[in-house]
Backbone as CSV, one residue per row, in Angstrom:
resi,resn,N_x,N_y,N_z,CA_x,CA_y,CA_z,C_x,C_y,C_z
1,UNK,126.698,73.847,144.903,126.095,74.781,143.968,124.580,74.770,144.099
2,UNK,123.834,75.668,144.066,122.106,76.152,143.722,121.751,76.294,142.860
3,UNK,120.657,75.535,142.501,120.003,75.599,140.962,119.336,76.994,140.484
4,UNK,119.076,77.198,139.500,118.579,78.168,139.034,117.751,78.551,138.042
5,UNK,116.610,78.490,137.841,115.549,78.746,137.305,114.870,79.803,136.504
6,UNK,114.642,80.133,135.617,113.615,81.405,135.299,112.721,81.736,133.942
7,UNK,111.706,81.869,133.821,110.865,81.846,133.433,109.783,83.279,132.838
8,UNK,110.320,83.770,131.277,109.867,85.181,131.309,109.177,84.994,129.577
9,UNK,108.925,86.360,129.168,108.403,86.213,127.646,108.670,87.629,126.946
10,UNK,108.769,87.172,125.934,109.759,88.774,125.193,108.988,89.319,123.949
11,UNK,109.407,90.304,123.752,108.751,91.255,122.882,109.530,92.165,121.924
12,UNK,108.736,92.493,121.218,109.951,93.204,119.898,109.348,94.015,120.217
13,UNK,110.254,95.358,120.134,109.204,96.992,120.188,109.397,97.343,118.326
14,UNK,110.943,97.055,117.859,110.851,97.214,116.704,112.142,96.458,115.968
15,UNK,112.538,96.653,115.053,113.701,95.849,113.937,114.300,95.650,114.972
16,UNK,115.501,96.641,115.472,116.599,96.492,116.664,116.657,96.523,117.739
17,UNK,114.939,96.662,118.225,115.158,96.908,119.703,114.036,95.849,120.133
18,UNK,114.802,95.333,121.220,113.034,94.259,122.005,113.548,94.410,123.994
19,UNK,112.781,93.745,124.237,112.384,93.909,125.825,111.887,92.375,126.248
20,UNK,112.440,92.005,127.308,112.007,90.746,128.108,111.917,90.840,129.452
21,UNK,111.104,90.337,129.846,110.757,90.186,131.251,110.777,89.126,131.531
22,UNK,111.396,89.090,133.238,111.380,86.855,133.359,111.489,87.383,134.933
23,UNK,111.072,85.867,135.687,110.417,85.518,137.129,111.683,84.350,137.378
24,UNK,112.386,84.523,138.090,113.114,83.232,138.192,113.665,83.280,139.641
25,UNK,114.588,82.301,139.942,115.355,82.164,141.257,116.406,82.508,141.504
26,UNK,116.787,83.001,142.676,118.188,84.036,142.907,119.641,82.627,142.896
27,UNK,120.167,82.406,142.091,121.519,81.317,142.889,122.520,82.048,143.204
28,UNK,122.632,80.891,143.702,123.969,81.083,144.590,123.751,81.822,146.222
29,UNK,122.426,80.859,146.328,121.725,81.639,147.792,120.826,80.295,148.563
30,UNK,120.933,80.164,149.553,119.916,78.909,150.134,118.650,78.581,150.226
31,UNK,118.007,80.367,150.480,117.183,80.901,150.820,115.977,80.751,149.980
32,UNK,115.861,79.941,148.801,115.561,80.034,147.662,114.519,81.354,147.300
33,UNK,114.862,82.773,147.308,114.487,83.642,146.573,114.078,83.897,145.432
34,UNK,113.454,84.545,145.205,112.619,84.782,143.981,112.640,86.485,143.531
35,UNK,112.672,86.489,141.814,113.385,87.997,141.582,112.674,88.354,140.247
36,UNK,112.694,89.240,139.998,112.019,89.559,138.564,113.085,90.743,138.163
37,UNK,112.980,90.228,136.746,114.368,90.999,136.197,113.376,91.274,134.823
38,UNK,114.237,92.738,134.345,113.687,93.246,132.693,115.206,93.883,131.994
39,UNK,114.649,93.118,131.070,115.734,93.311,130.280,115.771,93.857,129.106
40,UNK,116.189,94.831,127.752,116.430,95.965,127.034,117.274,95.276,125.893
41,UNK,117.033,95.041,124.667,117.917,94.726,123.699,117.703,95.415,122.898
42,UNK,119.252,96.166,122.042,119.228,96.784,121.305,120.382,97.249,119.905
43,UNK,119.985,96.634,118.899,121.165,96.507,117.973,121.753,97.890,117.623
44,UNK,123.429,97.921,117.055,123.768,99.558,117.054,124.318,99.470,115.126
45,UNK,125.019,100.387,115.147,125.997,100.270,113.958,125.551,99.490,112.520
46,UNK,124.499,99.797,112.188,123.622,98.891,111.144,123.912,97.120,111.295
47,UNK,123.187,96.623,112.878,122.852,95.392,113.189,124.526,95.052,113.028
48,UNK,125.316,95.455,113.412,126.924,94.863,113.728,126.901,94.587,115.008
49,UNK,126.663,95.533,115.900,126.740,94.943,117.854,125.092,95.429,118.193
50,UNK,125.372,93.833,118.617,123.928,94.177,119.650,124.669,94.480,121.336
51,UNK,123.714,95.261,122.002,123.952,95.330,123.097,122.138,95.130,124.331
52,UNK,122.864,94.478,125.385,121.882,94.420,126.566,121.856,94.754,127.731
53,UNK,121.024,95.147,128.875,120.769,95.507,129.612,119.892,94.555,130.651
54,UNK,120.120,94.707,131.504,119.676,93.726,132.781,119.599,94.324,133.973
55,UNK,118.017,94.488,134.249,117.727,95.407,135.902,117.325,93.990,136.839
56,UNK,117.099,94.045,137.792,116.769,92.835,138.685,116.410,92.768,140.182
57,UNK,115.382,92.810,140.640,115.355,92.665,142.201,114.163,91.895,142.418
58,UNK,114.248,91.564,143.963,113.930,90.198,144.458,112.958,90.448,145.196
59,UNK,112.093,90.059,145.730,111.032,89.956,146.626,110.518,90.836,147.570
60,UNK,111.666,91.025,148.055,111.802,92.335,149.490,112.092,93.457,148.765
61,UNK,112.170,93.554,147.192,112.280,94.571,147.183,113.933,95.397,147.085
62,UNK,114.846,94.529,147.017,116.178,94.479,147.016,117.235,94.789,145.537
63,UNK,118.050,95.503,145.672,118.454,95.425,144.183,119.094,93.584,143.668
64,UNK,119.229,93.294,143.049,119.358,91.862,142.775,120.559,91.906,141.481
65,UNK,120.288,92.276,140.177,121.130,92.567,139.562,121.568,93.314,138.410
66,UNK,122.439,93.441,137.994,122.809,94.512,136.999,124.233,93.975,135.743
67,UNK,123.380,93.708,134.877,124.147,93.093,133.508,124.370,93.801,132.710
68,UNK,125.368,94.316,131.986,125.810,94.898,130.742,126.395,94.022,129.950
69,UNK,126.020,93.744,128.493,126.624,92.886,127.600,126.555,93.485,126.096
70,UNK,127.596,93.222,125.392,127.733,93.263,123.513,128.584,92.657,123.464
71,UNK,128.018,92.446,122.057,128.130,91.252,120.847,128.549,91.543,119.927
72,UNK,129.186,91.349,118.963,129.691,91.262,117.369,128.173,90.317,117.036
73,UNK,127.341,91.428,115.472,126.606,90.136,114.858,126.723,90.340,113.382
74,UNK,127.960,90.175,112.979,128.602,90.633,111.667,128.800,89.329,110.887
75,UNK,128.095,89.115,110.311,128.213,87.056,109.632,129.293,86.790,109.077
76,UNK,129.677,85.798,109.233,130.697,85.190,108.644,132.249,85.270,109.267
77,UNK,131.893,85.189,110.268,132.973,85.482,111.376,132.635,85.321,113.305
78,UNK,133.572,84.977,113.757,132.788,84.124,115.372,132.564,85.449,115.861
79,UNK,131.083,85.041,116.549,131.090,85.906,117.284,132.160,86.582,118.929
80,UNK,131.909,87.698,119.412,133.110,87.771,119.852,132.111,88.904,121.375
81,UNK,131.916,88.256,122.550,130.972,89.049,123.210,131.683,89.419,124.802
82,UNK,131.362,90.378,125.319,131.547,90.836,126.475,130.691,90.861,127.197
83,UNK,130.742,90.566,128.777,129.299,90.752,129.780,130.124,91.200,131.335
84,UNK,129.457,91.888,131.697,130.032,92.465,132.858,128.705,92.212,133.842
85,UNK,128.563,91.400,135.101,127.170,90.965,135.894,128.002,91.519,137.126
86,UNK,127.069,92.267,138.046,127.025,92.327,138.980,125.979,91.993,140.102
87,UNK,126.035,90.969,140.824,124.830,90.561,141.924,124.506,89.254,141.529
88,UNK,124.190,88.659,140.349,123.795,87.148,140.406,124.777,86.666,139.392
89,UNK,125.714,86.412,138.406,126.557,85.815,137.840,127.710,85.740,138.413
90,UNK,128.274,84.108,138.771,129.583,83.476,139.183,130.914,84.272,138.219
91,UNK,130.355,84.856,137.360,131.474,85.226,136.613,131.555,86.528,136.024
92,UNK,131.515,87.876,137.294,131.088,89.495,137.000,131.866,89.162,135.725
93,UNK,133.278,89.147,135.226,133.467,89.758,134.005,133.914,88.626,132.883
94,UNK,133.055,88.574,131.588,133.402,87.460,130.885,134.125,87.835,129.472
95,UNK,134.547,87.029,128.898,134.890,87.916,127.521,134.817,85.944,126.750
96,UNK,133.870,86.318,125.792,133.892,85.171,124.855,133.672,85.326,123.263
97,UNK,134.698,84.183,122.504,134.835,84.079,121.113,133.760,82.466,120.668
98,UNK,132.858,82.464,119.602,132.090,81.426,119.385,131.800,81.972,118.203
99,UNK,131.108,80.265,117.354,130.895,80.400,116.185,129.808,78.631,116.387
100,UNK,129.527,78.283,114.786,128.524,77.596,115.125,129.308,76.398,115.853
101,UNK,130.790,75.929,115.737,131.476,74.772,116.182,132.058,74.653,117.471
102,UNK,131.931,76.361,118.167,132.421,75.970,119.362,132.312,77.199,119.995
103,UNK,132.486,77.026,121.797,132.666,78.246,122.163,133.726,78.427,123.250
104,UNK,134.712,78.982,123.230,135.848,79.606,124.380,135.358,80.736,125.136
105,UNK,136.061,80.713,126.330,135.270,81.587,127.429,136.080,82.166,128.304
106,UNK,136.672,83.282,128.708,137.420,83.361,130.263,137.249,84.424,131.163
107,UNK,136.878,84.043,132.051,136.152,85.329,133.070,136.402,85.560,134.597
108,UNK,136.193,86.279,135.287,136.846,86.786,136.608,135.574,86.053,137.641
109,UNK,135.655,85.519,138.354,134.375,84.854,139.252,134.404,85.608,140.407
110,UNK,133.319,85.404,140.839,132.945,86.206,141.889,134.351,86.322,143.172
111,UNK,134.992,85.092,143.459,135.977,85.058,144.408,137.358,85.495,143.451
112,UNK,137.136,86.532,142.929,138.534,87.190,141.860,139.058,85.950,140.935
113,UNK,138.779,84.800,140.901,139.509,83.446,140.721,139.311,83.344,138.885
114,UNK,140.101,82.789,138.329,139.471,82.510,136.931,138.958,81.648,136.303
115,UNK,138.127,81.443,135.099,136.956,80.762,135.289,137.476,80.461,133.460
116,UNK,137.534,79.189,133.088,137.965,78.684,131.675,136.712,78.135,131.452
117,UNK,136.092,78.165,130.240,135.439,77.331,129.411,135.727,77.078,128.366
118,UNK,135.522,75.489,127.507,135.637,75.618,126.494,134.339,74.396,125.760
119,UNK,133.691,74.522,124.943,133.234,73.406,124.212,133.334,73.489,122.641
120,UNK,132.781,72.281,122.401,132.506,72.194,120.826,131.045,71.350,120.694
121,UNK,130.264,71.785,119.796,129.418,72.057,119.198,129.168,71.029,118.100
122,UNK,127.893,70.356,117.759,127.756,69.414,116.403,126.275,69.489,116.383
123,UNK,126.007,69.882,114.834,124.553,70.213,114.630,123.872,68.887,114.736
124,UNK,122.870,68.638,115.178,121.871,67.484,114.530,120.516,67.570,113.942
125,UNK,120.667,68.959,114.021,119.591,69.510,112.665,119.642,70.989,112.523
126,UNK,118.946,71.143,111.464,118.485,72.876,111.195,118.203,73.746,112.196
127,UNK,117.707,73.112,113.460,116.937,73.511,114.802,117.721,73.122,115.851
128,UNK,118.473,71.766,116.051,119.076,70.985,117.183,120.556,71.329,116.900
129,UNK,121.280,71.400,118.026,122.606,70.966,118.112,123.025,70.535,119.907
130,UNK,124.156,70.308,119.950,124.958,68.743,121.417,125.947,69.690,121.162
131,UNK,125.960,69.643,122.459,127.807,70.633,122.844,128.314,69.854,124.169
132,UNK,129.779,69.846,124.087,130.121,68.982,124.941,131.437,69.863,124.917
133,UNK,131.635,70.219,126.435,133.353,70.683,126.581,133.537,70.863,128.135
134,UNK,134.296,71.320,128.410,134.737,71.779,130.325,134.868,73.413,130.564
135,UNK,134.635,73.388,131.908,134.499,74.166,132.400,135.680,73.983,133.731
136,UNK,136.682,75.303,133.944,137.926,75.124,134.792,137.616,76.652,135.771
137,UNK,137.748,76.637,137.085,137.367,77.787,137.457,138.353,77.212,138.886
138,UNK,138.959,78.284,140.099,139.932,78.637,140.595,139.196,77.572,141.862
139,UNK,138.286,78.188,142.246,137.676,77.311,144.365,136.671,76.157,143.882
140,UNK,135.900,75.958,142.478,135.135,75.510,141.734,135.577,74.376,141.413
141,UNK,136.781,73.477,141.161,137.712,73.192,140.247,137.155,72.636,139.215
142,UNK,136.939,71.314,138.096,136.685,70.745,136.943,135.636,70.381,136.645
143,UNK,134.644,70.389,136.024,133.485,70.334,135.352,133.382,69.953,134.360
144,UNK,132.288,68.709,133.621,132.069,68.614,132.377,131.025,68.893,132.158
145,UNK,131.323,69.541,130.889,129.741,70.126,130.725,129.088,69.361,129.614
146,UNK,127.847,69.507,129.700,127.082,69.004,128.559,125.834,69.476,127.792
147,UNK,125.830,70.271,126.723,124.461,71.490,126.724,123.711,70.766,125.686
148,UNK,122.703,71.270,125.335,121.387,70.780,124.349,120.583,72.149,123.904
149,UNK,120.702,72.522,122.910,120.259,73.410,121.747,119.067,73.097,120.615
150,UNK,118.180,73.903,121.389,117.272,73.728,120.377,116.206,75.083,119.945
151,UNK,116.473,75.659,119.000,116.098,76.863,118.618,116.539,77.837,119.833
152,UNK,115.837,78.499,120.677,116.319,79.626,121.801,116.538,78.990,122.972
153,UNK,115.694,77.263,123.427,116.368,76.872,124.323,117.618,76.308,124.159
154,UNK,118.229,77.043,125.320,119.408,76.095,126.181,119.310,75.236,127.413
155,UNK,119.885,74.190,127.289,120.341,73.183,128.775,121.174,72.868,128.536
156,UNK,122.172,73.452,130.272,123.525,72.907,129.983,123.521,72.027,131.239
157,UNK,123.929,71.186,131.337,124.577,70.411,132.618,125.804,70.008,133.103
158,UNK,126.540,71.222,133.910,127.553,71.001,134.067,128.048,69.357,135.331
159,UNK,128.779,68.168,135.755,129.121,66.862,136.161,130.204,67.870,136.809
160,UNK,130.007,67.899,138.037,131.497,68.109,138.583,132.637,66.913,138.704
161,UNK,133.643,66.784,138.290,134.249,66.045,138.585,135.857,66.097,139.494
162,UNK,136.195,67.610,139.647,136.876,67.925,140.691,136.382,68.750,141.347
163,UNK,137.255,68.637,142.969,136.455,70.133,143.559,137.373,71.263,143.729
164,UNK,138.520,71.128,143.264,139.674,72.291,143.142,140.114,72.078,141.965
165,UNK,141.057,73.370,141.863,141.731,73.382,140.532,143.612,73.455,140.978
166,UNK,144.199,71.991,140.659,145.821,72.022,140.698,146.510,70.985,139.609
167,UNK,147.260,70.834,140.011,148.436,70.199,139.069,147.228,68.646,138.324
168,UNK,146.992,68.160,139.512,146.489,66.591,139.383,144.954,67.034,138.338
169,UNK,144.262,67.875,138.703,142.963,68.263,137.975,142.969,68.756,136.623
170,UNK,144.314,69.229,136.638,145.093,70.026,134.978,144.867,68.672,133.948
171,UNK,145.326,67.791,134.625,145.512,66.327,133.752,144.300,65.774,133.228
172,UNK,142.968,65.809,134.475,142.017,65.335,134.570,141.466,66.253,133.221
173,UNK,141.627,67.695,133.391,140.677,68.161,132.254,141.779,68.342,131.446
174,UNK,142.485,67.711,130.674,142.780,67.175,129.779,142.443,66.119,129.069
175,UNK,142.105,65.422,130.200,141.237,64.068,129.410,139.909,64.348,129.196
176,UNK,139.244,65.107,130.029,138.156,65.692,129.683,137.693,66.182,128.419
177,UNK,139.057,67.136,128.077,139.245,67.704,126.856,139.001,66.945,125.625
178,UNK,139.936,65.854,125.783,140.011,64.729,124.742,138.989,63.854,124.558
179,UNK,137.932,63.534,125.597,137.045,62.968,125.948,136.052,63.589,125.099
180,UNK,135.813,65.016,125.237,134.802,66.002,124.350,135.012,65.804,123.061
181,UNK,136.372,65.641,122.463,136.171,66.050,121.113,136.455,64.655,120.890
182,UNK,136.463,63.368,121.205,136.359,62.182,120.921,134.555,61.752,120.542
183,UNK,134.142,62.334,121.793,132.353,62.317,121.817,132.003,63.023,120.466
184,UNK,132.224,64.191,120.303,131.875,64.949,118.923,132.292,64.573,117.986
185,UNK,132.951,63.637,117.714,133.729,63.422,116.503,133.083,61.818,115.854
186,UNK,132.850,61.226,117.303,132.020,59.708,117.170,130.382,60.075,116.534
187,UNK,129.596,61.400,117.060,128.667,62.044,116.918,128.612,62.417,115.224
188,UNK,129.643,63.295,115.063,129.656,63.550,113.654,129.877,62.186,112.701
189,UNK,130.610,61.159,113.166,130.492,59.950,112.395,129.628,59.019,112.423
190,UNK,128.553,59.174,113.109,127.045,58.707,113.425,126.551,59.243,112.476
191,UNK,126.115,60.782,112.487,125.645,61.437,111.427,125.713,61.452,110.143
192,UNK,126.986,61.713,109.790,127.323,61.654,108.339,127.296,59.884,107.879
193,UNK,127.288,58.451,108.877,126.873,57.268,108.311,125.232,57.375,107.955
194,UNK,124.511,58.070,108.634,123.035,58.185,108.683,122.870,58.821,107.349
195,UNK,123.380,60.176,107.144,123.112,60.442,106.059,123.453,59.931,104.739
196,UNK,124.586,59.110,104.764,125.181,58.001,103.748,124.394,57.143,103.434
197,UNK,123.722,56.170,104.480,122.964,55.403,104.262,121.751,55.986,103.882
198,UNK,121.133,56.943,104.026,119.821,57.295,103.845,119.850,57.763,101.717
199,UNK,121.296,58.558,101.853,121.282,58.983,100.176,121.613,57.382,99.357
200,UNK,121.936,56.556,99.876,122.421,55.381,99.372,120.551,54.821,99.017
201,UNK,119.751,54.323,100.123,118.592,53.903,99.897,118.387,54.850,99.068
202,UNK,117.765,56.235,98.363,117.588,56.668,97.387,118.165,56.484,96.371
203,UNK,119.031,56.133,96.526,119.500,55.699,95.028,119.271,54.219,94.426
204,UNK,118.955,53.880,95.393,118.671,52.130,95.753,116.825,52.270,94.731
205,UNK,115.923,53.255,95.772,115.039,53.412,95.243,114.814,54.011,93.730
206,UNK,115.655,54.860,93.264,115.558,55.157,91.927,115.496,54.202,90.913
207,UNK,116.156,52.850,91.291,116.502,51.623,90.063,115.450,50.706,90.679
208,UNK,114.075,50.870,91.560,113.185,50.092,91.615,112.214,49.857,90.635
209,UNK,111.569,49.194,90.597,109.895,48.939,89.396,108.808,49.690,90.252
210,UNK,108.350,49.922,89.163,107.333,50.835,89.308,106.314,50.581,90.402
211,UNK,105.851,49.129,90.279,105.028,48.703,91.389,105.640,48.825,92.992
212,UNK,107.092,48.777,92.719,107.435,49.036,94.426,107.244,50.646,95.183
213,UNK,107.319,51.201,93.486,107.614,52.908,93.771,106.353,53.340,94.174
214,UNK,105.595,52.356,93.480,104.100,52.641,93.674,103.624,52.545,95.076
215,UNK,103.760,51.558,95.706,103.900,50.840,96.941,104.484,52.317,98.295
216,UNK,105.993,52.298,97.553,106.310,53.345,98.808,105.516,55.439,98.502
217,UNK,105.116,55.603,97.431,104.099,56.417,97.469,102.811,56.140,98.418
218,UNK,102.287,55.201,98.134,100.739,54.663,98.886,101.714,54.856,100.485
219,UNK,102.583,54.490,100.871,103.205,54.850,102.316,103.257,55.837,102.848
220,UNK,103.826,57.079,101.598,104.539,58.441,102.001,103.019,59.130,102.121
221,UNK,101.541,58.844,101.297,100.601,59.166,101.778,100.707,59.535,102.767
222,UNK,100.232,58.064,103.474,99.532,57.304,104.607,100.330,58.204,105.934
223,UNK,101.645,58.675,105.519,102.509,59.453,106.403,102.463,60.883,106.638
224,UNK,101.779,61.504,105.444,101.428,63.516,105.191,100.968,63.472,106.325
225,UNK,100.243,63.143,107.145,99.407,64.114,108.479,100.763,64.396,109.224
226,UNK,101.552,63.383,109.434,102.338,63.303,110.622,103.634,64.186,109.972
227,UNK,103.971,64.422,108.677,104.972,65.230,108.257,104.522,66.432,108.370
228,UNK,103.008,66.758,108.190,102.786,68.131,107.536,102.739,68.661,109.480
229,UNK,102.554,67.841,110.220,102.326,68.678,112.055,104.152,68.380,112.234
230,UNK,105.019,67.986,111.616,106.245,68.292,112.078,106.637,69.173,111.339
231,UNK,106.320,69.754,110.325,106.653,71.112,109.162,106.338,72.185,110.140
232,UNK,104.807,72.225,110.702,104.088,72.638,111.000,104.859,73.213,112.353
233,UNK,104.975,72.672,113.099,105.838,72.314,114.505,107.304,73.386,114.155
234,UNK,108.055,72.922,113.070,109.328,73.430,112.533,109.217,75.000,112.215
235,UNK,108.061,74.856,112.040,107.849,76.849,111.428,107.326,77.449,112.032
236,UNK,106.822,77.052,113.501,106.979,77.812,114.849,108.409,78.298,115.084
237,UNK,109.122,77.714,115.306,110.822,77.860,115.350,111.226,78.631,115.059
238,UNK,110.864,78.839,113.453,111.247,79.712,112.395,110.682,81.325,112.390
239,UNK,109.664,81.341,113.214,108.536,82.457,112.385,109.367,83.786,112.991
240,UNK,110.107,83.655,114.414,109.987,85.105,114.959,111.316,85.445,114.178
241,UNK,111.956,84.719,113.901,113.666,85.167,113.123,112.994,85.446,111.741
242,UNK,111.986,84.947,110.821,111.709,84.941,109.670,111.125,86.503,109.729
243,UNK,110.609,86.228,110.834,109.619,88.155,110.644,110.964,89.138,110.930
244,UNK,111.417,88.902,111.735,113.084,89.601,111.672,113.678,90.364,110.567
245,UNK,113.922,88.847,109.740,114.753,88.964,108.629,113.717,89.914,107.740
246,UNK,112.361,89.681,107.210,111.331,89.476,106.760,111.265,91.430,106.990
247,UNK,111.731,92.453,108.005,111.549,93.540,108.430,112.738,93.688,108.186
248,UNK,114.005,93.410,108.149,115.086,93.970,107.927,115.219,94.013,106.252
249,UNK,114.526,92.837,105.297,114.729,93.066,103.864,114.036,94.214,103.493
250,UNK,112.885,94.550,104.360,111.998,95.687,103.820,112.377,97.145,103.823
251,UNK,113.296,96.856,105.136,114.066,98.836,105.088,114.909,98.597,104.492
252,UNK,115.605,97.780,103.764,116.723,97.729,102.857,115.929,97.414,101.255
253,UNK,115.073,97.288,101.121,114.589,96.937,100.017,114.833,95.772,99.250
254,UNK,115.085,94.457,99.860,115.937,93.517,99.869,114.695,92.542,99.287
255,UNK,115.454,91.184,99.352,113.924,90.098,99.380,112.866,90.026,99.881
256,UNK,111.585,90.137,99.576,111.063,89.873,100.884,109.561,88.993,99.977
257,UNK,109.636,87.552,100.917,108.334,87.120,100.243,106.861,87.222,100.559
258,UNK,106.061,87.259,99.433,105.155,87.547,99.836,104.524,86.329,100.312
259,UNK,104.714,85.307,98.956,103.689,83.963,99.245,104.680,82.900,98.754
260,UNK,104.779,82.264,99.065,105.290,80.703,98.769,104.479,79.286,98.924
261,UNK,103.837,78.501,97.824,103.017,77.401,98.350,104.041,75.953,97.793
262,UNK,103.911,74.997,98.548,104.439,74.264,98.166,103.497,72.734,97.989
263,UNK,103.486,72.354,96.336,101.922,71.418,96.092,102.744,70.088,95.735
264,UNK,101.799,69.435,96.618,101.722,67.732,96.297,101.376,67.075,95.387
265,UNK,101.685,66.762,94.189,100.225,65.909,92.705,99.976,64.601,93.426
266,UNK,98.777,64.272,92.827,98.543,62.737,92.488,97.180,62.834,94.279
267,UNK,96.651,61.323,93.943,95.416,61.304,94.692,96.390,61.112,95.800
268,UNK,95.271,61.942,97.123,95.849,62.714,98.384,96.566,63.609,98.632
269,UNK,97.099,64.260,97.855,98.525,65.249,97.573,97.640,66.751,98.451
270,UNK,98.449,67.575,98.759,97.454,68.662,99.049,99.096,70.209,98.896
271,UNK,98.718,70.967,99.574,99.165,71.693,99.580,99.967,72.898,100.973
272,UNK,100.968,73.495,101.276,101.706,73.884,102.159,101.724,75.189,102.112
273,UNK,101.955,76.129,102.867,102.338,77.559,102.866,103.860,77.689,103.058
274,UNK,104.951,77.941,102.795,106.455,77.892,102.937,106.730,79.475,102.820
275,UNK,105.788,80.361,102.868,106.751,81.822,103.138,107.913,81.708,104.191
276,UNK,107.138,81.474,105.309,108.036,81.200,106.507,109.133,81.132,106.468
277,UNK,109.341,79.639,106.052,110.664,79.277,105.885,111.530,79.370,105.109
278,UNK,110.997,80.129,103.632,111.856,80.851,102.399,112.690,81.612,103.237
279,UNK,111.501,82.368,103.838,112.277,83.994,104.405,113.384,83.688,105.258
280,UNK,112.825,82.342,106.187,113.880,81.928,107.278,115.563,82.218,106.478
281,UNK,115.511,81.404,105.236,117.013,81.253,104.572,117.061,82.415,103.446
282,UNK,116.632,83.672,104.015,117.261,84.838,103.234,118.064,85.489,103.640
């Protein structure tokens, strides 16, 4: 397999429609080529399907590729998307069901052959989530995959661990299978002990004396610079979905905030701007 690379920056023209441009590398080629692709997004049916567009050519001047894709973005229900690639995707025709816990996948690969995915998904924050599942495809054979989510980036890394797909490899990604949702499940019981223990010390701290409370205040000080540049940090994340939302409450006449401050008392205490992230959870 050839790695693949690319590197672009995007733009809103308005509520439902934006445009991206990106510089990246052709795979599934030796030659290591280089291609510039623009791409067209555009929501239909009052923000129910988005749909995209994908032009693409390479260096010489060559056509390179041509993507058609929609989406279901109707909340409260998995999403449910189609993509049809011609020229650079292993998998011209895909059809996939996902939601925040997981995603299923099955698609036609370039050698007519069929191409299974499946993972599952576990948040580790508001911003982060770990996906872990396989990938089964016909001349390709077994793959584990392993992705990392964090706001719009993705990294996935697929481990080959067969190089065909038959009877003996069926088994293998079965254990694979079991392997994934053993990992996610040890993951989620990491988490939810973390958060146990952490609401437990608060409660621990509520029945302290005053002088200790006093004590871990003079701390949580000494700590504001370094919370307020990870707030700070966090509502980068937030801002381009917040202005989103933030433009969609306004043609609907919906929420929309103006100001939100959020204040500290007592000596050192200061003060926050939180529109941002109100709007984020409207």
């Amino acid at each position: 397999p050839h790695s693949h690379a690319t590197v672009g920056t995007y733009y809103r023209l308005s509520r439902t429609s934006a445009i991206q441009v990106g510089v990246g590398s052709v795979p599934y080629t030796a030659s290591g080529a280089m291609a510039i692709s623009v791409q067209g997004r555009r929501n239909f049916l009052k923000d129910r399907i988005g749909g995209t567009m994908t032009l693409g050519m390479d260096t010489r001047r060559r056509f390179h590729v041509l993507q058609l894709g929609l989406r279901t973005l109707v909340d409260r229900i998995p999403v449910i998307s189609l993509n049809v690639n011609i020229g650079v995707n292993s998998s011209p025709f895909e059809v996939a069901v996902e939601n925040q816990r997981g995603l299923v996948s099955v698609g036609i690969g370039g050698t007519g052959n069929m191409v299974l995915n499946g993972m599952v998904r576990r948040s580790l924050s508001n911003f982060a989530a770990l996906g872990v599942g396989v990938r089964a495809a016909g001349r390709r054979g077994v793959s584990w995959l392993f992705q990392l989510e964090r706001g719009d980036f993705v990294m996935t890394i697929p481990v080959m661990v067969c190089t065909s797909f038959d009877g003996s490899s069926a088994i293998v990604m079965m254990y694979l299978t079991f392997l994934s949702g053993l990992i996610d499940g040890i993951i989620g019981d990491f988490i939810g002990a973390t958060n146990a223990k952490y609401s437990t010390t608060n409660g621990e701290d509520d029945n302290a004396n005053d002088g200790s409370r006093t004590m871990r205040n003079t701390e949580s000080l000494l700590s504001l610079d370094k919370v307020r540049e990870d707030a700070e940090r966090q509502t980068s994340l937030m801002q381009r979905q917040a202005t989103s939302k933030r433009k969609h409450e306004e043609v609907k006449k919906g929420l929309v905030i103006e100001q939100a401050v959020y204040y500290v008392e007592g000596a050192g205490g200061g003060e926050l701007d939180v529109s941002v992230q109100l709007q984020f959870w409207v």
